[in-house]
Structures are given as structure tokens and as C-alpha cells.
N, C-alpha and C positions, 0 to 999 in steps of 0.2 A: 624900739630900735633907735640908737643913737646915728651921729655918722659917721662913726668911726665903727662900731661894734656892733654883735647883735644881741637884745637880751639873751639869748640863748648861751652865746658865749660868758658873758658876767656871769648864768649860772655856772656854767661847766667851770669859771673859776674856785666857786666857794665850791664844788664839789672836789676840783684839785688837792683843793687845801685840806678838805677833809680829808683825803687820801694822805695826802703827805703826812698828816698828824698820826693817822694810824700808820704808816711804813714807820715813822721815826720811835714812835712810843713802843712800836712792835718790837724792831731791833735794838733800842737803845735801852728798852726798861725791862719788858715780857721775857723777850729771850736774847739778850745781851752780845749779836754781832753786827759790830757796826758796821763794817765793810756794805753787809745786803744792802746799806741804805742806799750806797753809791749802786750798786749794781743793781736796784730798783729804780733809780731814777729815771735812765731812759724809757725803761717800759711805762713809768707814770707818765710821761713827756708824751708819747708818742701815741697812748691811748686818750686821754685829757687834750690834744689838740686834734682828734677825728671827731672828740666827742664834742667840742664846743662846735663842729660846724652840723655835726649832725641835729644837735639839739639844737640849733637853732635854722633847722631845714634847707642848708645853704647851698641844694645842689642845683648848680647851673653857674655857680659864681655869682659875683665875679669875683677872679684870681686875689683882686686887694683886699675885698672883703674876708675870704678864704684866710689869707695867710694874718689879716688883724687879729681874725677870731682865736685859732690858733696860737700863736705867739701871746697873745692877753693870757687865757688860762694856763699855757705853760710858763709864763714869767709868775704868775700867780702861787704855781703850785710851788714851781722851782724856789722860789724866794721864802715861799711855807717851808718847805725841808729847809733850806739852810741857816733861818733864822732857829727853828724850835730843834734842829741837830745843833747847834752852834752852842744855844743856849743851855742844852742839858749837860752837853759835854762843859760848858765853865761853871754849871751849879756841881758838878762831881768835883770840878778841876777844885775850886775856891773853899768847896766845904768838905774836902779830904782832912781827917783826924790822926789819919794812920792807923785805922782800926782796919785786922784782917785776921778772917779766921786761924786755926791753928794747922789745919792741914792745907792750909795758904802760905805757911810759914809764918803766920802771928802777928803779933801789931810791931807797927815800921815806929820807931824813935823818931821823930822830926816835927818842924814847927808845920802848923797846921795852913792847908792851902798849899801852895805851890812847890812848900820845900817835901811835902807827903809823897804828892805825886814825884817829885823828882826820884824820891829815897826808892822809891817804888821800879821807877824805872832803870836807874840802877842795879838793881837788885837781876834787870833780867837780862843776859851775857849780850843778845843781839839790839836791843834796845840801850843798851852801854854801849854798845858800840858804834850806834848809827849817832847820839848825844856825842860822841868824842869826835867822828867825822865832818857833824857840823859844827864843833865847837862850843861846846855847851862845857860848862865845868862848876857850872853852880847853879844855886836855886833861882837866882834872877834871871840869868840868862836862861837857864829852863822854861820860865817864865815867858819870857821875849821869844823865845822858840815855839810853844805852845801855841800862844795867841797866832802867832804867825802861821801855822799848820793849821788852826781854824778858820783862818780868814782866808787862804787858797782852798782848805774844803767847800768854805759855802760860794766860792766863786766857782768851784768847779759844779757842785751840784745844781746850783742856775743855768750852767751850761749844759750841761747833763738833761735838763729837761727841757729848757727852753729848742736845743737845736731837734730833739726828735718830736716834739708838740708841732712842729714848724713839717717836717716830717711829713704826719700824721694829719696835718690838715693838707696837705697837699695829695697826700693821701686819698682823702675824702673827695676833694675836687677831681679828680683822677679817672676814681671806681663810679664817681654820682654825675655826670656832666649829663646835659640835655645839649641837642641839636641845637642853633640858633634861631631864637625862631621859636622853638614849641612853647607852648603855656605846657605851665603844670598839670599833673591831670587829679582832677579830685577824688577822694579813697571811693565815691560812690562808683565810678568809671566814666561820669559826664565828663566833659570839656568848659575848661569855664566859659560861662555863658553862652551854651546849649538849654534848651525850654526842659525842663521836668515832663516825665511821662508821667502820664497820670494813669491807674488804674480806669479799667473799664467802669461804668454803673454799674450801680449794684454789689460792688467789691468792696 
């Protein structure tokens, strides 16, 4: 136990992270909608800040402890999804060729990288039109467009899970609170430090 955190919390973060690796690989690679990823994140948020207090046996408080443990694994996980969504989405963005099936309507003419993905979005009536709205009219500004659209994603998905981790641990404190005053009681049913029964002789 640190004094800011509780082991239990450090784990419930590398367990965040593991999750956020499988939400992102899930929708970004397996089965390709990105959107679930935003709309998983709270739920990762909000389950990853009960779990860090639970895993780390936090009922009774106190409140500071509660909401450190909390807010550590969901800044954790939060910051997992939008680094490794952030990431996958510019390994697509940079190593675009303009190759696309035939019943995709076929490979796009364009320089490889930013001007692919432009010709691409072009190509589709409502995403030409949202590019003309913000001013977009070429492959650099495409470019400048893009990165910018990535970089409020992963500020929103930090957000996205850090506030219901916050949530979720409050949560935990909430549902698990003891009277002031009680000691915990041990899984045997003793009190701590109450004498052991001892079987009769002969048992």
C-alpha cells in the first residue's frame, strides 16, 4: 500500500488497460465500428473504478482513498484506449495505398497517406460535405483536419472513463460503508482479536 493508492488499485489499472486493449482491437480490427469504442468507454470507466476499490478491500473508506483508487485506474484505462485507438486509426491513416475492393468501388488514384484517405472521403456525399463545412479543400488541410479529430477523440475518451471510474468508485463507497467504529469482520465470523475456539478433546 502506497500513500496515495492501494496495491489493489495499480492492479485494477493493468487490468483497465487490458480491457481497453481488447474494446479497441475488438472494434477497430475484429469487427471494424469505431463509434462502440466511445460508447464502451463509460461502461469500462465505471466498472474499473468499483473494481479498483473492491480489489483492493476499501470498504469503510476513507472517501480520499476511495475516489484516488478510482480516478488512478480509470485515468489508466482512459489513457489505454486513446493512445492504442489514436494509434491504429494513424497506422490506417499514413499507410493508406488506395487499395479497395471492387465491390467497394475499386482502388482510389491518390498519393499514398493522407491524400488516399482524403480521395476516400470524398468519394462519400455526407463526408464531402462535412470537409467543405469545416474547410477542408485539400489533402493537407485533410491532414490538419484529421490529426485534430484525433486528438479531441482521445481527450474525450479520457474523459469518457475517467468521470464514471470516479463514478464507480463512489459507488463502491456508497453500497460497502461500515458504521464508525466497527472493525472488519474476518471471513471466519471472529472479530478481530477475539480468542479461537478450540474443539473439545478428543476432536
Amino acid at each position: 500500500m502506497s500513500r496515495v493508492l492501494d496495491r489493489g488499485a495499480i492492479f485494477a489499472g493493468w487490468v483497465g488497460a487490458g480491457m481497453a486493449a481488447v474494446i479497441v482491437l475488438s472494434f477497430e480490427l475484429v469487427i471494424p465500428v469505431q463509434p462502440v469504442v466511445f460508447y464502451s468507454a463509460p461502461f469500462a470507466g465505471l466498472l474499473i473504478g468499483y473494481y479498483a476499490n473492491q480489489r483492493s478491500e476499501r470498504a469503510g473508506g476513507p472517501w480520499g482513498r476511495l475516489v484516488a483508487n478510482a480516478l488512478y485506474a480509470g485515468l489508466v484505462t482512459g489513457i489505454t484506449l486513446a493512445l492504442l485507438y489514436g494509434a491504429l486509426r494513424l497506422l490506417f491513416f499514413y499507410a493508406d495505398q488506395g487499395y479497395s475492393a471492387d465491390n467497394q468501388g475499386g482502388a482510389v488514384t491518390c498519393r499514398s497517406g493522407a491524400d488516399c484517405t482524403y480521395q476516400r472521403y470524398l468519394a462519400d456525399p455526407a463526408y464531402a460535405a462535412e470537409l467543405r463545412s469545416a474547410g477542408v479543400t485539400d489533402a493537407a488541410g485533410f491532414e490538419r483536419y484529421f490529426l485534430s479529430e484525433q486528438l479531441n477523440g482521445g481527450v474525450t475518451l479520457v474523459l469518457w472513463t475517467l468521470v464514471p471510474a470516479l463514478l464507480g468508485g463512489l459507488a463502491y463507497g456508497a453500497s460497502n460503508s461500515r458504521p464508525r467504529g466497527q472493525a472488519p469482520v474476518d471471513p471466519s465470523g471472529r472479530s478481530p482479536g477475539s480468542p479461537a475456539v478450540l474443539p473439545p478433546p478428543g476432536e
